[in-house]
N, C-alpha and C positions, 0 to 999 in steps of 0.2 A: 673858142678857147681850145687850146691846143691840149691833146691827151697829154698825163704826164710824164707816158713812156716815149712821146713823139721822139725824133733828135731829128736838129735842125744843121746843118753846114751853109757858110756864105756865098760857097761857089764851088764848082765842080775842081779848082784847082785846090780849094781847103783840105787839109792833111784827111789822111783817113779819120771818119769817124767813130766816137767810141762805139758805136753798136756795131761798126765792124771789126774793132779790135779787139770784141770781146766774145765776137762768135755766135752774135743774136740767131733766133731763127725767123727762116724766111716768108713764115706768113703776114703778107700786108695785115697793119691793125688799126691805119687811121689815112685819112687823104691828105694830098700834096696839100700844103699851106705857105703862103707869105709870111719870109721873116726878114726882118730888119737885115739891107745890104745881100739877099740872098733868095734862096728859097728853102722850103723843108721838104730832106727827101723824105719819103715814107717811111712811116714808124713798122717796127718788127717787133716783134713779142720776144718776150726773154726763155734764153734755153736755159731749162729745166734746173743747170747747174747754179742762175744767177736770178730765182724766184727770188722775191720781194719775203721779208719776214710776215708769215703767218699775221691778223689781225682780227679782230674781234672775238666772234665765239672757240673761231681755231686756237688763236693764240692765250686766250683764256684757258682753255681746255688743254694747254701742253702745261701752260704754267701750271694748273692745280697740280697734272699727274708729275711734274717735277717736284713739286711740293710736299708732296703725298709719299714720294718715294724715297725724300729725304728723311721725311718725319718718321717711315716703319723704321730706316735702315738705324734712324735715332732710338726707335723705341725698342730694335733688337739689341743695342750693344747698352742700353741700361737694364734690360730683364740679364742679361748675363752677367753683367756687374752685381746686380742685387743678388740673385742666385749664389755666387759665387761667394760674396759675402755672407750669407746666409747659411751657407754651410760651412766655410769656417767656425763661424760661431757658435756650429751647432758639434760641431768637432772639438774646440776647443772647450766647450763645457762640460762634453764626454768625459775627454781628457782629463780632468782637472775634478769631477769626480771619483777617478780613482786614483787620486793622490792619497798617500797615506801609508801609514804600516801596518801587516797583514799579518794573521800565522792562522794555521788547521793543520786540516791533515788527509792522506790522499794514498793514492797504488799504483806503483809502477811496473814494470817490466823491460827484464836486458832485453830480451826479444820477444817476438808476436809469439811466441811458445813455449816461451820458459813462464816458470810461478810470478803469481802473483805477489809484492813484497807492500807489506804498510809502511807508511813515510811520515814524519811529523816535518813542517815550513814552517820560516818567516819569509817575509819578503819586504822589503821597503819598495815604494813606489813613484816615481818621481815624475810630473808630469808640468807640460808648460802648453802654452795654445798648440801645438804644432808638434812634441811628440813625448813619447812615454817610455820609460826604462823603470823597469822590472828586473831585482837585485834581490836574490834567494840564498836560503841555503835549506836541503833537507836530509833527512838525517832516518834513516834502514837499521832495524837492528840493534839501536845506540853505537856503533861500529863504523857503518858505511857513511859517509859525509860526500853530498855533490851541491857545485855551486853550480845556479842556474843563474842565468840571465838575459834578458830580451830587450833589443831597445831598438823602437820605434819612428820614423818621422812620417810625417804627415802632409798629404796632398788633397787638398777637402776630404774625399772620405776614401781615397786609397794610398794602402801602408806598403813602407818596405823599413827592410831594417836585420837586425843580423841575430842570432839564437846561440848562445853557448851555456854547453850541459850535457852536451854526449860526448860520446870519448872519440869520435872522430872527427872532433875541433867545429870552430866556429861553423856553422850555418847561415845561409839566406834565407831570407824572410820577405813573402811580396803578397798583398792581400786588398781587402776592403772591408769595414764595415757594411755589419746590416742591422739595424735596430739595436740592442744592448749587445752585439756579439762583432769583433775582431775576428773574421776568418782567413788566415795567411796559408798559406803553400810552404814549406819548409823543403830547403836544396840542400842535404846534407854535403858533407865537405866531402866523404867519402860511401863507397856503399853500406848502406844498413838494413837487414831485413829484404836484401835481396833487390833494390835499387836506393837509388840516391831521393828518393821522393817521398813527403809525410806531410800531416796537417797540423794546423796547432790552430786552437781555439781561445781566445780570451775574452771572455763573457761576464757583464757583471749583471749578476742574479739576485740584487738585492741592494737599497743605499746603502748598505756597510757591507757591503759580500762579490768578491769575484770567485769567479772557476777559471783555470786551467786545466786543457784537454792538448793530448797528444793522440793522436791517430794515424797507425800506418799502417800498410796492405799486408798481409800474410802473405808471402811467396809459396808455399803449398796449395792454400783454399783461394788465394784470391778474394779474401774480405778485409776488410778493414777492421784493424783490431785498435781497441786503446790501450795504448803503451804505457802512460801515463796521465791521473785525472788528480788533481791537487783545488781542493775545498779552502779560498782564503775568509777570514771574515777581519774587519778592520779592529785593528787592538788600543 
């Protein structure tokens, strides 16, 4: 019986054959044999380029690691799905416990070295899965009136959003949660206290209770002062 890789031609006049039109190599791998109207020239082994598909333990053993490689590449992009979904929901509940209307009272300062002044707030608080607006007003003195407000959107658990309440116009706002506390980065519009950079903190310390904190650098010391810190609890 003839090996399977034999080829066989009828005659030395017969077109070239496929094992030499395909570039076999030239190690003999089986003897001349009798074929029907002809002879068989000697079989060649196949170059490297036209191996036969893998079978048995080989080919078993590619299929599993293909298998194997499909199923992590499946089981990464559902852990990030779940994840992803999971802290939505864990943001959106944040969110939506501090919906509500607030008022207290708190201390501010024009700057990191001027007096300290007491303040009385309200604030209304309006919150949906995705982001938060905080709409104040508070009140120095019985005299002095400023409206504050901050409003938020939401990327799982990091914020950006915009701050108006200092007298050098709107603000950006860019941050993250960490546990009960919103810590943002504040770009004032213009310089204040000596550069354009400050923090602001929205923290809820209680199921009925947030804080607002303002914090910026002292340009003489070089520490961080709070500019302003306002105590809400829900009314």
């Amino acid at each position: 019986m003839k090996a399977p890789w034999a080829l066989c031609r009828k005659s030395a006049a017969s077109p070239q054959s496929l094992a030499e039109a395909f570039d076999w190599a030239s190690e003999p791998v089986s003897k001349n044999s009798h074929a029907e109207g002809g002879t068989c020239r000697q079989g060649r082994s196949l170059s490297p380029r036209f191996q036969p598909f893998p079978r048995g333990e080989a080919a078993t053993s590619r299929w599993r690691e293909g298998i194997f490689m499909k199923s992590a590449a499946a089981s990464l992009v559902a852990a990030f799905l779940l994840s992803a979904t999971a802290a939505h929901a864990d943001e959106a509940g944040f969110l939506r416990s501090l919906q509500g209307k607030f008022a207290g009272n708190g201390t501010v300062r024009i700057r990191t070295n001027s007096p300290v002044m007491n303040i009385s707030c309200t604030f209304t608080s309006d919150a949906t899965t995705d982001s938060l607006s905080l709409d104040g007003t508070c009140r120095a003195m019985l005299i002095m009136t400023r409206e504050i407000r901050a409003d938020l959107k939401t990327d799982g658990t990091s914020y950006t959003g915009t701050y108006v309440g200092s007298r050098s116009g709107p603000a950006g706002l860019s941050g993250s949660r960490y546990g009960n506390a919103i810590n943002l980065g504040i770009h004032w519009a213009k310089i204040v206290n000596g550069d354009r950079d400050a923090e602001l903190t929205v923290e809820k310390t209680g199921p009925d209770e947030m804080r607002m904190t303002v914090t910026d650098m002292d340009p003489k010391t070089g520490k961080m002062v709070v500019t302003s810190q306002i105590d809400l609890k829900r009314s």
